[in-house]
C-alpha positions in Angstrom: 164.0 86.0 177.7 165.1 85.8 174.5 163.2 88.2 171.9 160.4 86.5 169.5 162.0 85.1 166.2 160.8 87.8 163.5 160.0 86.3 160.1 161.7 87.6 157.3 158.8 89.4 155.4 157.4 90.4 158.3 159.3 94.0 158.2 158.8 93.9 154.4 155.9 93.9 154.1 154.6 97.8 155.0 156.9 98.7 152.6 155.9 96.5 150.0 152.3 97.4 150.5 153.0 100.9 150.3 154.8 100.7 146.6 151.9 98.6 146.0 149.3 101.4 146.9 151.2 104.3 145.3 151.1 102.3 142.4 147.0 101.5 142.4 146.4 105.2 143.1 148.7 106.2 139.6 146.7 104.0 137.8 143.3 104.7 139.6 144.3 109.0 138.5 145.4 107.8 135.3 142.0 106.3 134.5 140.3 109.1 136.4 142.0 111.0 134.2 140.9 113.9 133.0 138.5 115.1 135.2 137.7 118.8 133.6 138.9 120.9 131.0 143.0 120.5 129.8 144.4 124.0 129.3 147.4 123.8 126.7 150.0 126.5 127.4 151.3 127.8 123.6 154.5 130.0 123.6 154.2 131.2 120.5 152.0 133.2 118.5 148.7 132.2 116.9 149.3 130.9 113.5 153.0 129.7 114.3 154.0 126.4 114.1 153.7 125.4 117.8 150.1 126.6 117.5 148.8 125.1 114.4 150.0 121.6 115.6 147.9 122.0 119.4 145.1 123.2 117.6 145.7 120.6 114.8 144.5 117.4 117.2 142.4 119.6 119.5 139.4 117.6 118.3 141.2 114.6 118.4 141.6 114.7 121.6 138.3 116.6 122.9 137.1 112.6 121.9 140.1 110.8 122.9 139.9 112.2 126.5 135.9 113.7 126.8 136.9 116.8 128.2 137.2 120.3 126.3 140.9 121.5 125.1 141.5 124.9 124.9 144.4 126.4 123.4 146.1 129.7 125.3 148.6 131.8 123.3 151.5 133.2 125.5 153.8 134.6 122.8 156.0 136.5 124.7 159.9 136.5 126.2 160.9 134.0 123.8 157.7 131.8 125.7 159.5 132.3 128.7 155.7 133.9 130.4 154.2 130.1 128.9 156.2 128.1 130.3 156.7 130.1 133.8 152.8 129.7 134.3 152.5 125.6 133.5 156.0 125.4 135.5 154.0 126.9 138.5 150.4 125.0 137.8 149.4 122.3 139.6 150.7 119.0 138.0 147.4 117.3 137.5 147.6 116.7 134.0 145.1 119.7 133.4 147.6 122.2 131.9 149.9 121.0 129.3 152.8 123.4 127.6 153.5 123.1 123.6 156.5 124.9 123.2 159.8 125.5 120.4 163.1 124.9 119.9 163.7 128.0 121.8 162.3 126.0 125.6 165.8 124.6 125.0 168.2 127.2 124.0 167.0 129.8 126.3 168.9 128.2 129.3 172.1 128.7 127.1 171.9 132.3 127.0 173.2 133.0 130.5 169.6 134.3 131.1 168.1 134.6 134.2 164.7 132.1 134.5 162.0 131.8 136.8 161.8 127.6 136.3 164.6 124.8 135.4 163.9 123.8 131.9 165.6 120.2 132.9 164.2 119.9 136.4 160.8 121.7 136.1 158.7 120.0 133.5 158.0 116.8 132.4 157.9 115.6 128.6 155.3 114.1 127.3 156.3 113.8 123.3 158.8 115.0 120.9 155.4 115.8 118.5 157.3 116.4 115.0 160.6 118.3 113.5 161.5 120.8 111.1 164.7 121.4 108.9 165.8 124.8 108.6 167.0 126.1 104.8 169.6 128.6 104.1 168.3 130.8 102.0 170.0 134.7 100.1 168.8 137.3 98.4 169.4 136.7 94.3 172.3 139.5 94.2 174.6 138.0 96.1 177.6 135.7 95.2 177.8 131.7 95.9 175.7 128.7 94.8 176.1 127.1 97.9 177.0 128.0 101.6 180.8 127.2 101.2 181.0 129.8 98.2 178.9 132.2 99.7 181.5 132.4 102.7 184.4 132.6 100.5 182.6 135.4 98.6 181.8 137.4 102.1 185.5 136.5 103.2 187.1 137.3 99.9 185.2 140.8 100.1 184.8 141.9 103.9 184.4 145.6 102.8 180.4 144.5 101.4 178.0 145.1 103.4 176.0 141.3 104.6 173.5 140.8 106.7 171.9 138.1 108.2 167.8 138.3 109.7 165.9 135.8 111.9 162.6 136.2 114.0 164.7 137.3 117.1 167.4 136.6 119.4 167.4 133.2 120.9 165.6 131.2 118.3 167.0 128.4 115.7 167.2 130.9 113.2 169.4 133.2 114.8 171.6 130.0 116.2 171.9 128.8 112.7 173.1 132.6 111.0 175.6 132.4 114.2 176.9 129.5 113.3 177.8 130.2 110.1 179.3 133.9 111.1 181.3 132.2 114.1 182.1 128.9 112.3 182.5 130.4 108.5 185.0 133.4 110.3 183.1 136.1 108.3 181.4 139.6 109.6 177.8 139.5 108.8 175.3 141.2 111.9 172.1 139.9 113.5 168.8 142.1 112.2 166.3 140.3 114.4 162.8 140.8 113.4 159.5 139.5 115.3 158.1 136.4 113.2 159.4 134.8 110.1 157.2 136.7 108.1 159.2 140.2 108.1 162.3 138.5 108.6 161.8 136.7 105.1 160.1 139.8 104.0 163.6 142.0 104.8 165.4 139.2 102.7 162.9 139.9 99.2 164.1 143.4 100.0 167.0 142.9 100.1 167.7 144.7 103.4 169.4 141.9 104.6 170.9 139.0 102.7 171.2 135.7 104.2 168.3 134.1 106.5 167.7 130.7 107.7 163.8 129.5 108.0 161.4 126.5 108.1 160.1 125.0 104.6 156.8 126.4 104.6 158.0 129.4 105.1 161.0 130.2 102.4 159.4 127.2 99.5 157.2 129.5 97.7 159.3 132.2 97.4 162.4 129.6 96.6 160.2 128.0 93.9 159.4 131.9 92.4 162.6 132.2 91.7 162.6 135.6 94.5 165.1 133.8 97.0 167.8 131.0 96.5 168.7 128.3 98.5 172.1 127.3 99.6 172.1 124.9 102.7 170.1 122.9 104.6 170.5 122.0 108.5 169.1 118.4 108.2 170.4 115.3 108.2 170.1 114.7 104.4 169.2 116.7 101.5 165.6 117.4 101.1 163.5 115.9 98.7 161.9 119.3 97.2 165.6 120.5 97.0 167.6 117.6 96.0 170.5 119.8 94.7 170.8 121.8 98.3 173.5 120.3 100.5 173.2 119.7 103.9 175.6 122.0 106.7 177.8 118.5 106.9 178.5 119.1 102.9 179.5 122.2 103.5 182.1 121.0 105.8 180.2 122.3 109.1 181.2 119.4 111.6 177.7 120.1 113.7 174.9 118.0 114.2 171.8 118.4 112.3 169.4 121.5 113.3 166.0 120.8 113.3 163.0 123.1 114.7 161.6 120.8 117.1 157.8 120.5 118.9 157.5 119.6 122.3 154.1 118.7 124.7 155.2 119.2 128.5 153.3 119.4 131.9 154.8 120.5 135.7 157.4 118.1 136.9 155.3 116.5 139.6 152.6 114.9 137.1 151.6 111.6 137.7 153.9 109.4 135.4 150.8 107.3 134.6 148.6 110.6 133.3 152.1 111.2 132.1 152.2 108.1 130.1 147.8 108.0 129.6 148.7 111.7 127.4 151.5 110.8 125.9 149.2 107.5 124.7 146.5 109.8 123.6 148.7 112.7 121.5 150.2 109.9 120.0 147.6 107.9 118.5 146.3 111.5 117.4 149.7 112.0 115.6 149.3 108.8 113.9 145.3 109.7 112.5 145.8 109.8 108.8 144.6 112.9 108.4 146.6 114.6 110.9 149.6 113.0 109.5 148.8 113.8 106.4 148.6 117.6 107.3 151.6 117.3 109.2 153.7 115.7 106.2 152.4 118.9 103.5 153.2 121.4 106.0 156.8 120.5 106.1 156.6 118.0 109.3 158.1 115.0 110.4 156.2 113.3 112.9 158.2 111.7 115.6 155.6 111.0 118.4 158.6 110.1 121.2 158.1 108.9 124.8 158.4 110.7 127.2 162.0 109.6 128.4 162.9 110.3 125.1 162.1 113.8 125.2 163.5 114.6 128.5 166.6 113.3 127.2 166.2 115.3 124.3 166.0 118.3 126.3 169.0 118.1 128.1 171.1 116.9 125.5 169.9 120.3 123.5 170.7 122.4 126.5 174.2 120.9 126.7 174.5 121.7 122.8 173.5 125.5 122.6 175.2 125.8 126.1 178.4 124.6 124.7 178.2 126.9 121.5 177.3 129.6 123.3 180.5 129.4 125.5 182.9 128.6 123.0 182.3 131.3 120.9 181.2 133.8 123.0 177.8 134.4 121.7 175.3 136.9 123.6 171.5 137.3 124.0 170.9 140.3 124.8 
């Protein structure tokens, strides 16, 4: 007996209904969502940049999403020991990473890592930016990057230095670029913060650092440090007469200290989406903006696609500088 003619949906159909109940119980968590108090991993300090920007719309979003938000500090290993924990949390949407440049260029160091910066985490927004300037001490020779090099090439017997707030970050990256790139001797003094690595610089114990805005202005606008490069895109308008690293005939893209919100991999993609929502419209708050804009910020409230693209295309950078010209992190 011939076997009953099946219609075509027929098989279809359990799988259909499946994508269609995965998809009702995303939405049903993501307007469930949140359902007790949002821990936010910091790897930096209290009082660094990373930090002032979580606790920054920590109100906002104590009304945006009716649950408490409570910032945890976890400034250590380059915040390696952050990101670790919210790698290993359950991904509910109930702890949330806010990390640095550094979540990026720590996988080019040849280090060893407990998590997969790519594979572990997933981004919620690109938050806001930072150029870095180039700043020296007063005593030394060149009124821009390009002389400055010819100076320290023209006299390798003086004694240069170079100090940033420790191996791995944006500032070392950028002093390495210009010793690697610019063919000159000048050491690493790392330092732990900005604060005494600017500090060493006024001192003159070193003489070449390379820092956020808020940071190096005031003592650029005393007169105590001078500017030579920038690592933006295009000139800043406080220093209209500081040339970009492209000026100074440094073929690189721009460097820029970023801010990043994250959770575990495994998140929902609609509380995913629901936070980055949320941050977002907190970026956009006038005030916030405002205090985002005077502290030296750009605010560039990304998706979340955008960010894990972001991420691997800054791996892929630092790895690839870090190879060609042998640079260490230890």
């Amino acid at each position: 007996m011939p076997f009953p003619r099946v219609r075509p949906f027929a098989c279809a159909a359990p799988a259909v209904f499946v994508a269609f109940l995965v998809a009702s119980m995303g939405a049903a968590l993501a307007q469930n969502f949140p359902t007790r108090q949002i821990n936010v991993i910091v790897g930096t300090a209290p009082g660094d940049p990373g930090d002032m920007v979580a606790r920054l719309i920590q109100n906002r979003m104590v009304e945006r999403l009716g649950q408490s938000w409570v910032v945890d500090n976890r400034a250590a290993a380059s915040g390696k020991i952050g990101s670790q924990a919210v790698a290993r949390s359950t991904p509910d949407g109930h702890t949330l990473l806010v990390v640095l440049s550094a979540h990026a260029v720590n996988p080019a160091g040849a280090m060893e890592l407990p998590y997969d910066t790519a594979r572990d985490f997933a981004g919620i927004s690109l938050i806001a930016r930072q150029p870095m300037i180039v700043a020296v001490h007063p005593s030394v020779k060149g009124a821009n990057l390009k002389e400055f090099i010819a100076a320290a090439r023209a006299n390798p017997s003086a004694k240069i230095a170079y100090s940033s707030p420790g191996v791995g970050t944006l500032s070392f990256l950028v002093g390495e670029q210009i010793v690697r790139r610019g063919g000159i001797e000048m050491p690493h003094a790392p330092f732990r913060g900005g604060a005494p690595a600017v500090q060493a610089l006024l001192a003159n114990e070193v003489q070449l650092t390379a820092l956020i805005p808020a940071i190096l202005m005031p003592h650029i606008n005393s007169g105590a440090i001078r500017p030579i490069a920038v690592t933006s895109d295009k000139r800043l308008p406080d220093l209209p007469d500081v040339p970009t690293l492209r000026e100074m005939d440094f073929d690189i893209p721009a460097i820029y200290n970023w801010i990043g919100f994250f959770a575990p991999a495994a998140t929902p993609p609609a509380t995913i989406n629901h936070l980055n929502a949320e941050i977002n419209a907190a970026l956009k708050e006038p005030a916030t903006a405002k205090w985002l804009a005077d502290s030296g910020f750009e605010t560039v409230a990304s998706s979340p696609a955008e960010l894990d693209r972001f991420v691997v295309n800054e791996i892929d950078r630092w790895r690839s500088f870090a190879r060609e010209f042998n640079v260490r992190f230890d």
